[in-house]
N, C-alpha and C positions, 0 to 999 in steps of 0.2 A: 762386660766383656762379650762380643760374640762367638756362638758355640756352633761348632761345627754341625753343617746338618747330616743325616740320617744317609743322605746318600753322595757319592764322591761325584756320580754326576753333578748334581745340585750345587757342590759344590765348587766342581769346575764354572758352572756356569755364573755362579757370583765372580769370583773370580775374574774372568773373562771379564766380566761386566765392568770390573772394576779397573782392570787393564786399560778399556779403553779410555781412562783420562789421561793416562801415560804420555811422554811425551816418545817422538822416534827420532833416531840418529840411525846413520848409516852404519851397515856392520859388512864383517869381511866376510866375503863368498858371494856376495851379489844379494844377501838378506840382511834383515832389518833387523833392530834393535825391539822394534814391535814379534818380530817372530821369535827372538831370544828371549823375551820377556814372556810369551806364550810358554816356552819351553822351560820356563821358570815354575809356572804356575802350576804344569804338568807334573813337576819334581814335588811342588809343594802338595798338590791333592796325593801322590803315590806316597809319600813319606807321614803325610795324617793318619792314612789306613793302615800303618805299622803299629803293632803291638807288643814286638818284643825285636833286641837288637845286641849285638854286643858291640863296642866302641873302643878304639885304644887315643889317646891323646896326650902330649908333652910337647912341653916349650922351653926355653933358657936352655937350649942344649944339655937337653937331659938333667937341669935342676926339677924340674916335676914331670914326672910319668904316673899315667891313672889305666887300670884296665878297669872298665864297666861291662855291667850285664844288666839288660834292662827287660825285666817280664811286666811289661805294664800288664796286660790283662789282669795279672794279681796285685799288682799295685806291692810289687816288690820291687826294688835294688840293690844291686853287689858291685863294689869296688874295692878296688885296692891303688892305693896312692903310694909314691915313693919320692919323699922330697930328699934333696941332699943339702945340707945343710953348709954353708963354709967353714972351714978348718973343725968340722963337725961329723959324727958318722950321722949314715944319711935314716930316716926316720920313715919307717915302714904302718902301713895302717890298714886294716881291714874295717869296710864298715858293710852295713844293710840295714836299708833303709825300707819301714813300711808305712802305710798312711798315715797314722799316727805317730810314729818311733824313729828315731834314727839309732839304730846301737853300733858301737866304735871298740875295737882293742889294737892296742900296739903289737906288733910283732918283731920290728926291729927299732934299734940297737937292743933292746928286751921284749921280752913276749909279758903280757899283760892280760889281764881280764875283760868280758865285755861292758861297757857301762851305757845305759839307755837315757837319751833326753827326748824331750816332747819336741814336735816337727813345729809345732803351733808358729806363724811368721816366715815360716823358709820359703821362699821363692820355689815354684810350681816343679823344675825342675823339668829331666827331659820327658817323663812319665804323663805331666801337664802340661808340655810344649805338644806331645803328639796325639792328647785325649782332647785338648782345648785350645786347639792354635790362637787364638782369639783373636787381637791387632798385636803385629808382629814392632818391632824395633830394629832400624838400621844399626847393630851396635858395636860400638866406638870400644869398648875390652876389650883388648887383642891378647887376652891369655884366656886359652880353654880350659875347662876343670870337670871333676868326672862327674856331676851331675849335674851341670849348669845348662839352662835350655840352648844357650847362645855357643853353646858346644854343637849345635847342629845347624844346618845350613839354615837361615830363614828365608827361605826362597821365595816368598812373599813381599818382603820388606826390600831384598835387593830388587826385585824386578820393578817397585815402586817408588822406592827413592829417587828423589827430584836428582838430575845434575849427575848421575851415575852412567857409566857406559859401559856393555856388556861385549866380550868380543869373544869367539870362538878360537883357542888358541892350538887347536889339533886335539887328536887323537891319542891316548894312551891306554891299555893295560891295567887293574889293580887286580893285582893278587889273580890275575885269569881270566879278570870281567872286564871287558872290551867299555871304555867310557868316552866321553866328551870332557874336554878338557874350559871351563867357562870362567871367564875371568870379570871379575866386576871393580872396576875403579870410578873414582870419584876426586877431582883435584889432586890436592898437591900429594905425592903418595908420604911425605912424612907426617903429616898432621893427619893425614886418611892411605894407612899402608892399603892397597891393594886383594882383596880376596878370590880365591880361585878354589871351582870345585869340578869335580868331576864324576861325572854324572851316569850312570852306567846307561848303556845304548835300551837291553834288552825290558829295565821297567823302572828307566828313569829313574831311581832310588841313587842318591849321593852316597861313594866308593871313601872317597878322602876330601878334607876340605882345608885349606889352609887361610892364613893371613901372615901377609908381609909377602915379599918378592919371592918367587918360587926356587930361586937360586938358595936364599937366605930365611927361611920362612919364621915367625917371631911364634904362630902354633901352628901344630899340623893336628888333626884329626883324621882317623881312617875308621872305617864300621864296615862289619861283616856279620852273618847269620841273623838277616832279615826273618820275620818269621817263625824263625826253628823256635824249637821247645826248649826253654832253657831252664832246667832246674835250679833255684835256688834256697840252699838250706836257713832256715833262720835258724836264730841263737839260743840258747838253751828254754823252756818255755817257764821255766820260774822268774824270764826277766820282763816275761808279757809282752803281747806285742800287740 
């Protein structure tokens, strides 16, 4: 896998490098799919040099809702999931997640105890999407989930995939942060729904990202508190962490 280098320069300039085998198509505003695709790679080096983040994400019209918190620097994780179940109450879960541990209690429909399993096999997660971007994946799950790396934009992999077209679809607002609104499709959009992100003006860091028609969307993602300090308590210390 390769590892990100030492400096975000450096690594814009692989990057770049790499852009150029890209193919270009025409884009609206009088620019190019070469310069959308630059504006890609931009998103991608500012969003490697994040270290801590919080994320909210849900799909099925509110059958799954997840709030994260993600302190990479410690190589901690905090979420909370809430599925709804059919003709079921719906099934509330606290977990945190450290390099080693994942520990988990219910909280609804009953409140429950913590219980720790070993992490050993779990996919890298978004902790290892922003410490080791490595080779990205165009990818085909269109449901987000609270610590899945593909829960974040891979703005590498869209700016490189063969056959994909990038289009500038206006300007909007999240939450107060003035973004670009970028839309990336590819064929037919039932077999390949549609993705769209939005990308905030002032340091390039992705605001919300969806999949499927923006009208209709199948997930939405939105992150906020790039940055900040975010404390997170682990579980009691008799269960080791």
């Amino acid at each position: 896998m390769m590892k990100r280098l030492a400096t975000i320069p450096v690594t814009q300039i692989v990057f770049l490098f790499l852009l150029s085998f890209a193919g270009c198509h025409s884009a609206p505003g009088g620019g190019s799919a070469q310069d959308a695709r630059k504006l890609f790679l931009q998103s991608e080096s500012a969003l490697d040099a994040v270290r801590s983040l919080r994320m909210h994400v849900e799909w099925g019209n509110g059958l799954y809702v997840a709030d994260s918190e993600f302190a990479c620097d410690q190589d901690v994780v905090h979420y909370t999931t809430v599925q709804q179940m059919p003709n079921a109450p719906s099934l509330r879960v606290e977990t945190v997640q450290t390099t080693k541990y994942k520990f988990a209690r219910p909280l609804e429909p009953e409140a429950g105890d913590w219980q720790r399993t070993g992490r050993e096999g779990f996919p890298p997660g978004v902790c290892g999407r922003l410490k080791s971007p490595g080779v990205q994946q165009y990818f085909t799950n269109q449901r987000f989930v609270a610590d899945w790396e593909g829960s974040l934009p891979p703005f590498f992999a869209l700016a490189n995939e063969p056959g994909t077209t990038i289009t500038h679809d206006g300007d909007e607002s999240i939450d107060g942060v003035p973004c670009e609104v970028w839309t990336v499709s590819k064929g037919n959009h039932v077999a390949n729904p549609p993705q769209t992100v939005w990308i905030a003006v002032v340091d390039r860091l992705p605001r919300k990202y969806i999949k499927g028609e923006r009208e209709n969307p199948l997930s939405v993602a939105t992150y906020s508190d790039y940055g900040q300090t975010i404390p997170i308590q682990l579980p009691p210390s008799d269960l080791g962490y």
